[in-house]
N, C-alpha and C positions, 0 to 999 in steps of 0.2 A: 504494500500500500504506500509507502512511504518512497519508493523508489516511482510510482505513480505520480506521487505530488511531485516532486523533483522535477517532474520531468514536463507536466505540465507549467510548474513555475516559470522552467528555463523556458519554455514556448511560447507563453503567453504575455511571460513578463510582468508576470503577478507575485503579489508576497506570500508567505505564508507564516500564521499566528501559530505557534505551537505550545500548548503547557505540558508539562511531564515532570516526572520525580528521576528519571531515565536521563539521567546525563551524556551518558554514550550515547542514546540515539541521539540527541538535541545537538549534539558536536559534530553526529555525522551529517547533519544537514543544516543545521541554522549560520548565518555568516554574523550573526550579532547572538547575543544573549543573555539577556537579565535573570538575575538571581534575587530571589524574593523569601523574605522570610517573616513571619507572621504578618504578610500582608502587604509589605513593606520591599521596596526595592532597595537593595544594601551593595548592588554592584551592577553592572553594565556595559558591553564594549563588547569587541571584537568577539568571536569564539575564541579564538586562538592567544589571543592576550590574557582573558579573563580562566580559560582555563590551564594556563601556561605561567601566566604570573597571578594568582589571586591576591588581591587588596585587604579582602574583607577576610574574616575570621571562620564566620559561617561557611562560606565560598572556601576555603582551603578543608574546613568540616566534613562538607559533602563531598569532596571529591575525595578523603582519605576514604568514606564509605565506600565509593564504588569499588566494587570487583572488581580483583585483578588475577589475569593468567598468568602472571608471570612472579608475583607474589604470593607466600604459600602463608597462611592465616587461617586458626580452628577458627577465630570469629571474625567480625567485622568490626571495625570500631562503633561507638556510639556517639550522637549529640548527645549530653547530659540532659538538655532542655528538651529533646525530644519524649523523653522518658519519665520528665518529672509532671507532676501534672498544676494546670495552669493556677 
């Protein structure tokens, strides 16, 4: 599906709005991308800058959670605030 839009974007010359908790997909297609946390925009910019160089605290958070192949981990890390309740 997602190789769908791509392909339509490129054709038509249209954008596309994507939300997702899935970082890896949002990287393999978005050329910007904002990162949002309760609600709130806490960073913004390039793909490749913002997931290459992250600013923000949360933005460096989420990305040590993604999976990785190439790193071997029984768990994944946690946000604390994810976990605690509001």
């Amino acid at each position: 599906i997602l190789d769908v839009l791509v392909q339509a974007k490129r054709r038509r010359g249209m954008s596309i709005l994507c939300i997702s908790h899935d970082i890896s997909m949002v990287a393999s297609i978005a050329d910007d991308i904002c990162v949002m946390r309760r609600g709130e925009v806490v960073e913004k910019g390039a793909t490749s800058q913002v997931l290459n160089a992250p600013c923000h605290a949360y933005t460096r958070a989420l990305l040590e959670c993604n999976p990785s192949l190439t790193r071997r981990q029984t768990r994944l890390p946690v946000i604390p605030e994810a976990i605690s309740s509001p």
